[in-house]
N, CA, C and O of each residue as an XYZ file, in Angstrom:
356
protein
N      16.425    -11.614     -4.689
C      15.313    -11.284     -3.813
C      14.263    -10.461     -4.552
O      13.146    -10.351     -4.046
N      14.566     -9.835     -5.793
C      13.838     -8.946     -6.489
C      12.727     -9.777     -7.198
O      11.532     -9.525     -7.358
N      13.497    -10.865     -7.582
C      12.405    -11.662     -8.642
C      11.918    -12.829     -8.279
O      12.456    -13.932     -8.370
N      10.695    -12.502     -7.791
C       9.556    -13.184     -7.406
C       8.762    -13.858     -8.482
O       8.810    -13.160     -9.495
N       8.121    -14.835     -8.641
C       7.488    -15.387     -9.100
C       6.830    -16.785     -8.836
O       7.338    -17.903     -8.920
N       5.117    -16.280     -8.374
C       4.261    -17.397     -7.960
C       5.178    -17.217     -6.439
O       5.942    -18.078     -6.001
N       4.910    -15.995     -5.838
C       5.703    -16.206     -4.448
C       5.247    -16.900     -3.298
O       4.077    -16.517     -3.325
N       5.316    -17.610     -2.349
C       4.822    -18.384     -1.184
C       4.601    -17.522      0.007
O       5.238    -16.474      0.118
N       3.802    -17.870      0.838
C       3.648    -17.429      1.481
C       4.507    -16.504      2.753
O       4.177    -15.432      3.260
N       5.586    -17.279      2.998
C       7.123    -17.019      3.661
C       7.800    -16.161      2.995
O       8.480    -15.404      3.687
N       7.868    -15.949      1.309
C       8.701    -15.395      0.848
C       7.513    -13.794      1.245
O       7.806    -12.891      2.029
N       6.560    -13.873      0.636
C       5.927    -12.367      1.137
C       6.293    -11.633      2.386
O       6.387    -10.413      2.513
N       6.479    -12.519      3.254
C       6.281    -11.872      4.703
C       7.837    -11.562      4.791
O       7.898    -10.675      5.642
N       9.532    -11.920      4.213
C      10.234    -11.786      4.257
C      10.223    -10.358      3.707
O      10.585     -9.295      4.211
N       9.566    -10.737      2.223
C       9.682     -9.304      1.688
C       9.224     -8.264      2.521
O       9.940     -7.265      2.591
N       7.810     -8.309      3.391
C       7.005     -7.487      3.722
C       8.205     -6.916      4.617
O       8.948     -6.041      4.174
N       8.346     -7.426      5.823
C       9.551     -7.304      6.666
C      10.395     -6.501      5.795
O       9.641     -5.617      5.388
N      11.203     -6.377      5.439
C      12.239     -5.725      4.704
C      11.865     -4.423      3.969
O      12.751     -3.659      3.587
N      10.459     -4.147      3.754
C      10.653     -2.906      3.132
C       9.541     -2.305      4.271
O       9.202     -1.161      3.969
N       9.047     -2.696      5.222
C       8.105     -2.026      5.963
C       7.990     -0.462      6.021
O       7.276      0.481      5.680
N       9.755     -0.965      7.015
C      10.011      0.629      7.607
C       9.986      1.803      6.217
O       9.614      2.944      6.490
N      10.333      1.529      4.950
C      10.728      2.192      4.093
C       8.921      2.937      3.704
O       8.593      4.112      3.538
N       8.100      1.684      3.673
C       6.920      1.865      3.061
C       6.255      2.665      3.982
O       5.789      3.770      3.707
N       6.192      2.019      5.297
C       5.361      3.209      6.434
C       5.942      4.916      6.063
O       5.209      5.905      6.083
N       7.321      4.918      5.760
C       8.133      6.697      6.009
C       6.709      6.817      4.849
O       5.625      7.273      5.214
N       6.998      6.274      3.313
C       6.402      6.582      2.524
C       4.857      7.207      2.888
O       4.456      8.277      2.429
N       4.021      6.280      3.856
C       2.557      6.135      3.814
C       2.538      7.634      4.502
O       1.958      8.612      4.031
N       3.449      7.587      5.953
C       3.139      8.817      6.516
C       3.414     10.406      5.798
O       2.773     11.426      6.051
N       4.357     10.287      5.011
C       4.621     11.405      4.153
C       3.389     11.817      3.322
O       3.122     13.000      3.114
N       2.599     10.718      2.822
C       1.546     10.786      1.734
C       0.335     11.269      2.114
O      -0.567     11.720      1.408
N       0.418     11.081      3.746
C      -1.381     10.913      4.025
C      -0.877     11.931      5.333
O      -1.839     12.096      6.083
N       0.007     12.453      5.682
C       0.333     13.355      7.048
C       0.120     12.945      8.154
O       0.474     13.679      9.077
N      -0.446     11.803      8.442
C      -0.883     11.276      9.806
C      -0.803     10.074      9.704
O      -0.989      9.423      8.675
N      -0.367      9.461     11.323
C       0.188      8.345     11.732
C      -1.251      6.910     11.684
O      -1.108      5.694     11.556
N      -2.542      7.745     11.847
C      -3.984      6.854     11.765
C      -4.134      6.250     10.522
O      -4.329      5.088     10.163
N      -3.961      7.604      9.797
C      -3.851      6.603      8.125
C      -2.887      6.459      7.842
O      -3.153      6.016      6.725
N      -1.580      6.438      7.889
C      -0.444      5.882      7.440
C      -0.536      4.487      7.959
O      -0.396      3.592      7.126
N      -0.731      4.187      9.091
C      -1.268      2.721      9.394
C      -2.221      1.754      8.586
O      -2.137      0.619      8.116
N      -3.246      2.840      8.660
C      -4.541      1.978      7.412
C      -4.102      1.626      6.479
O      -4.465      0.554      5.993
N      -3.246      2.335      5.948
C      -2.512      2.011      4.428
C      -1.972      1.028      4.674
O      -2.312     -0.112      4.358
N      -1.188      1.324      5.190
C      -0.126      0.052      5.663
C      -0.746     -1.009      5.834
O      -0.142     -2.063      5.631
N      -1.885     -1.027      6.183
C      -2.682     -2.496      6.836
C      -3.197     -3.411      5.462
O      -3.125     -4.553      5.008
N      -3.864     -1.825      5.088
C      -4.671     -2.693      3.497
C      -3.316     -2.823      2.549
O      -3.634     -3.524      1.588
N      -2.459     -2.573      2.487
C      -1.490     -2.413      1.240
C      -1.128     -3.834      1.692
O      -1.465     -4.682      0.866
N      -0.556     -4.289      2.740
C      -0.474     -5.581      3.434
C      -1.619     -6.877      2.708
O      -1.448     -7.889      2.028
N      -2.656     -6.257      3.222
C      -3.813     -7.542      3.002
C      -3.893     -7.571      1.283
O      -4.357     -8.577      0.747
N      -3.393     -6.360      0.407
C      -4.235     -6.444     -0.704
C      -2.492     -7.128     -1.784
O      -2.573     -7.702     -2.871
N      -1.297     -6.852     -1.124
C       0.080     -7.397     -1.681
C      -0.076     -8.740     -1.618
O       0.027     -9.466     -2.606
N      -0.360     -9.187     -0.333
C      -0.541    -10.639      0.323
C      -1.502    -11.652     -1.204
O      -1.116    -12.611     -1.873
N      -2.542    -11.022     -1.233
C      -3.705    -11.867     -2.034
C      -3.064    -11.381     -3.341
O      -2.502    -12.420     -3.685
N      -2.765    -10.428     -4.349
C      -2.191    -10.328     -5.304
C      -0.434    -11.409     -5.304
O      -0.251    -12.304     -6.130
N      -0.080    -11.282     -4.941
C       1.716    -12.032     -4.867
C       0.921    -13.056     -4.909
O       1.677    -13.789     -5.547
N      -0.607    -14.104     -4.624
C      -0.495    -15.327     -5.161
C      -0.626    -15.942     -6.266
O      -0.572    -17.086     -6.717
N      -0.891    -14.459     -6.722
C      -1.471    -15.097     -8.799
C      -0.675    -14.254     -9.310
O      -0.360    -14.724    -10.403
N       0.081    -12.811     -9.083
C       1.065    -12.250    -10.298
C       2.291    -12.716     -9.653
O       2.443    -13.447     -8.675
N       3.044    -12.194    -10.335
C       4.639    -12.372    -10.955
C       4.739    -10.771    -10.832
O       4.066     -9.853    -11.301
N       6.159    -10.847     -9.789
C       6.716     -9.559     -9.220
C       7.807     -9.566     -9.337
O       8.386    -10.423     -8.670
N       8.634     -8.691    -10.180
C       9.894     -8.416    -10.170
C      10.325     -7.519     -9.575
O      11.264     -8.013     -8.950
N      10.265     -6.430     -9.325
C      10.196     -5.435     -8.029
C       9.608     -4.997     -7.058
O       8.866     -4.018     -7.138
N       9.895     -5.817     -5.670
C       8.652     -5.996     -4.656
C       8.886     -4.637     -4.217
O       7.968     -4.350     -3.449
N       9.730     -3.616     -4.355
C       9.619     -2.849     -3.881
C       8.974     -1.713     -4.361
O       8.144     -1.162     -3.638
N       9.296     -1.152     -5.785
C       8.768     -0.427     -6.396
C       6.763     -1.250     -6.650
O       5.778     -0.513     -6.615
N       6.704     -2.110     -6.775
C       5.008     -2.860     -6.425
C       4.557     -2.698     -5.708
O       3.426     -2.252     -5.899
N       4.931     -2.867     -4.509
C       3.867     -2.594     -3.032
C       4.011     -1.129     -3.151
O       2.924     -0.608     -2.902
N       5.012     -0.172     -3.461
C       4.959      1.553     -3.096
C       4.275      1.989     -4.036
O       3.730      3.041     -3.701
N       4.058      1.708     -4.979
C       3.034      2.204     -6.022
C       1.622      1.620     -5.141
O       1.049      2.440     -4.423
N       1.122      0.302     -5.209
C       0.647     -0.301     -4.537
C      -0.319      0.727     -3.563
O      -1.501      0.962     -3.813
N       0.275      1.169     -2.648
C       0.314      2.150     -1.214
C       0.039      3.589     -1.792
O      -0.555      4.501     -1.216
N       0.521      3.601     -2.887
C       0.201      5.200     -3.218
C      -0.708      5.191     -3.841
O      -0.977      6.354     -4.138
N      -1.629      4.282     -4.386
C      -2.523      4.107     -5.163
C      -3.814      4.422     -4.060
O      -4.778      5.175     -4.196
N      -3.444      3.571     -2.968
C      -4.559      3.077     -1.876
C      -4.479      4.720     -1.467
O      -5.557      5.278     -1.670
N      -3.503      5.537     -0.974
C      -3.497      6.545     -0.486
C      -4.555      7.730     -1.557
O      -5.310      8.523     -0.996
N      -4.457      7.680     -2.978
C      -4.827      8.451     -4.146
C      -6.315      8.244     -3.349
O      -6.808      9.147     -2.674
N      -7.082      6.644     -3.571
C      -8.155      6.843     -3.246
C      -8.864      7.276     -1.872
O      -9.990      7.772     -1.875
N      -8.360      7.126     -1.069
C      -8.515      7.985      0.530
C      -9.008      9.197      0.251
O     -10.126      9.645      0.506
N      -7.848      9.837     -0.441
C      -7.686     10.940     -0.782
C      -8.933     11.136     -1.212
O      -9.726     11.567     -0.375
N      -9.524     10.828     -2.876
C     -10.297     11.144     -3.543
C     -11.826     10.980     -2.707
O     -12.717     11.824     -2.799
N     -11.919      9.811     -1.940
C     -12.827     10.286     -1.334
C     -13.724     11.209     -0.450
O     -14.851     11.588     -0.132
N     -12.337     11.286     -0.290
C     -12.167     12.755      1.234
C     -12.546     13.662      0.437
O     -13.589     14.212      0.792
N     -12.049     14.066     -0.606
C     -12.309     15.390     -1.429
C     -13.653     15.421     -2.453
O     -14.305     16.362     -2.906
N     -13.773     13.867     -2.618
C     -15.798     14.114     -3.191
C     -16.591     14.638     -2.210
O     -17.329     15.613     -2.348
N     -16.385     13.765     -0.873
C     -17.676     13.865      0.445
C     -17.051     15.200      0.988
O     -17.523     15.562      2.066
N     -16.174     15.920      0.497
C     -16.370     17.180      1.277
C     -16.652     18.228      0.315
O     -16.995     19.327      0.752
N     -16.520     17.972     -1.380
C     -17.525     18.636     -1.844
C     -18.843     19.007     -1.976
O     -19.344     20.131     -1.933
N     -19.476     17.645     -2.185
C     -20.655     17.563     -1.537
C     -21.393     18.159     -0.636
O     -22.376     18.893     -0.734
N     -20.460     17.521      0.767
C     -21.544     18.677      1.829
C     -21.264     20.060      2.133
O     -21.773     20.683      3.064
N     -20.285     20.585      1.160
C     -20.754     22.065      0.689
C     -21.665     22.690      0.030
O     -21.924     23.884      0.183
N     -22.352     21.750     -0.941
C     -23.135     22.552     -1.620
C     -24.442     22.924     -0.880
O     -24.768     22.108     -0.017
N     -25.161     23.866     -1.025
C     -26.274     24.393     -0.146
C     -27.404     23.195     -0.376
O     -28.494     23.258      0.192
């Protein structure tokens, strides 16, 4: 089940299914709230989906959670430019 390659469409959504619950604990731990732990979840979804049709995945699990923590990094980073910003005088 680990080694994917050129995965189909069915096989994603099996995978997706199977590590959901694991990935949501992850999202909500990362981002503290249930609004964006969802968002993540949504885009990490749409952006696994369109990647799994052109790479080669050997660990769907450790891929999508990096994946998700990546998406979470940039949330993040934005949050913390636009609120530098409208501090300055």
């Amino acid at each position: 089940m680990n080694n994917i390659l050129n995965s189909t469409l069915p096989d994603f959504w099996s995978l997706w299914i199977d590590h959901q619950d694991y990935l949501y604990s992850a999202c909500l731990i990362w981002m503290s709230n249930i609004p964006d732990a969802k968002d993540i979840m949504s885009q990490a979804m749409l952006k696994a989906e369109e990647k799994m049709r052109i790479h080669t995945v050997k660990n769907f699990r450790y891929w999508v959670t990096q994946l998700a923590y990546n998406l979470c990094l940039d949330v993040y980073r934005k949050r913390h430019q636009t609120i530098q910003y409208s501090t300055l005088p």
